[in-house]
C-alpha positions in Angstrom: -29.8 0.4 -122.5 -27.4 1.8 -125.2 -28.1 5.7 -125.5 -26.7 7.7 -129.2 -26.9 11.2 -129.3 -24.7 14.1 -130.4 -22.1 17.1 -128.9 -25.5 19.4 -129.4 -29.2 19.2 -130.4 -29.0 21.8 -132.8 -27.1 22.6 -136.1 -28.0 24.9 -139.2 -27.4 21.9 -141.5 -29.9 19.9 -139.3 -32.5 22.3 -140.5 -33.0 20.2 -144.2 -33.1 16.9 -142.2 -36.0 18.7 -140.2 -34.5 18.8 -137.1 -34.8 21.8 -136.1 -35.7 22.0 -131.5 -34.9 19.6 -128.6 -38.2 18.3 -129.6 -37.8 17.1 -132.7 -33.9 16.1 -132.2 -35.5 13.5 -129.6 -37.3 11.5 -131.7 -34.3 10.8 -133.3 -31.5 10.4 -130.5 -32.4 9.4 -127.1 -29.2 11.5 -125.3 -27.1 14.6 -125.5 -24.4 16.3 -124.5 -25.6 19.8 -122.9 -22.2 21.2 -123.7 -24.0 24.3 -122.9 -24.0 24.3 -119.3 -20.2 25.1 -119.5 -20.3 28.6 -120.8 -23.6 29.9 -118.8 -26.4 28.7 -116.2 -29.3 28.3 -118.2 -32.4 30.3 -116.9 -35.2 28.0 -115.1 -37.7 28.7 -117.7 -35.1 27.6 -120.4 -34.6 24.0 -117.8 -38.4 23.8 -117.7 -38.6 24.0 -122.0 -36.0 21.1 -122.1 -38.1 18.9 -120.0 -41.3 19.8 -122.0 -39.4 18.9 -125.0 -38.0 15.3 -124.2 -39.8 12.1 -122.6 -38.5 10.8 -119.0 -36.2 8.1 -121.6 -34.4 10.8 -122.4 -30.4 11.5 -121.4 -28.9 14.9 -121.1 -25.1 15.1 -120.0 -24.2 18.3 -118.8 -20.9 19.9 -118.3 -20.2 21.7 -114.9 -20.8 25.1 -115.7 -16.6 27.0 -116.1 -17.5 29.1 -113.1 -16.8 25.9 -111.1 -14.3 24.1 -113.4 -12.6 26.7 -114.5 -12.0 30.0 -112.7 -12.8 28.5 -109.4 -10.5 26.0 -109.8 -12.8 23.5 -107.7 -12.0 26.4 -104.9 -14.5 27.8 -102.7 -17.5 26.9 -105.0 -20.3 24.9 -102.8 -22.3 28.0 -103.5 -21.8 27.7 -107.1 -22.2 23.9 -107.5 -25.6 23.9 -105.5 -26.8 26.7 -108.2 -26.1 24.6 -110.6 -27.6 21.4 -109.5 -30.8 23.3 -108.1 -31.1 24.6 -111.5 -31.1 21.6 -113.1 -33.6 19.6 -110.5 -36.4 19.7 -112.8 -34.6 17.6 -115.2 -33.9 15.2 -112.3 -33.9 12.0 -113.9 -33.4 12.8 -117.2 -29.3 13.0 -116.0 -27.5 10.6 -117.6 -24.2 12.1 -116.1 -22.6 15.5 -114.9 -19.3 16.0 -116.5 -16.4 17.8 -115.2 -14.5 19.1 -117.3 -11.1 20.2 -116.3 -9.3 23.2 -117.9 -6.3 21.8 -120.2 -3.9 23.5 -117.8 -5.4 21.4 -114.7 -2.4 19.9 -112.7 -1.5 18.1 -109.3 -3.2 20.4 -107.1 -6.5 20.6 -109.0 -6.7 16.5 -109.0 -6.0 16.7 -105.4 -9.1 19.1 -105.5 -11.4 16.3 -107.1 -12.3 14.3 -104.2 -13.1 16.8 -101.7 -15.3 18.7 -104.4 -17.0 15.7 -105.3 -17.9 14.4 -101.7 -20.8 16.7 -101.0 -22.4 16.2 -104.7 -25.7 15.6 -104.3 -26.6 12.2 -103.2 -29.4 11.0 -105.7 -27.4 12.9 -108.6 -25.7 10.1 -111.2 -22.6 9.6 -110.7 -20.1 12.4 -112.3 
């Protein structure tokens, strides 16, 4: 299965093509990047809209949420990383990935970091 989507599901220029909600972006693209999840945990009811507004074919790829990537530093953040993939259950298998994204600063000591922080990642989550 090939999956084409775009950085974001929404766009003012969008808005003359008629795509203007999740909904209507995935009749068109069948993935996207939820670059959103970097800057803030989206709210449960906001996690329960996406699902409503995409079929189980659908693909989301979201970013670890900065908390995690960022300011912890991979450090000390089990409690944060099981937030974030218990907020995101509902949308379950409709992950295509999780992506970490490192802060451009990231060095030795934060790759060293990788493994052990990946290790406990949920079992039946896709692979990050």
């Amino acid at each position: 299965m090939m999956y084409v989507g775009l950085p974001q599901w929404s766009h003012p220029k969008w808005v003359r093509l008629g795509i203007t909600s999740l909904e209507e972006y995935a009749r068109h693209f069948n993935c996207v990047e939820g670059n959103t999840t970097l800057y803030a945990l989206p709210r449960a009811e906001i996690v329960a809209r996406w699902r409503e507004q995409t079929t189980d074919a659908f693909r989301f790829c979201f970013k670890f949420p900065a908390t995690i990537s960022h300011t912890a530093a991979l450090r000390n953040c089990s409690d944060l990383t099981e937030e974030f993939f218990t907020r995101m259950s509902p949308l379950a298998n409709r992950i295509g990935q999780y992506w970490l994204q490192l802060p451009a600063v990231f060095g030795r000591a934060i790759c060293l970091r990788c493994g052990s922080f990946l290790m406990p990642c949920p079992g039946n989550s896709p692979t990050v």
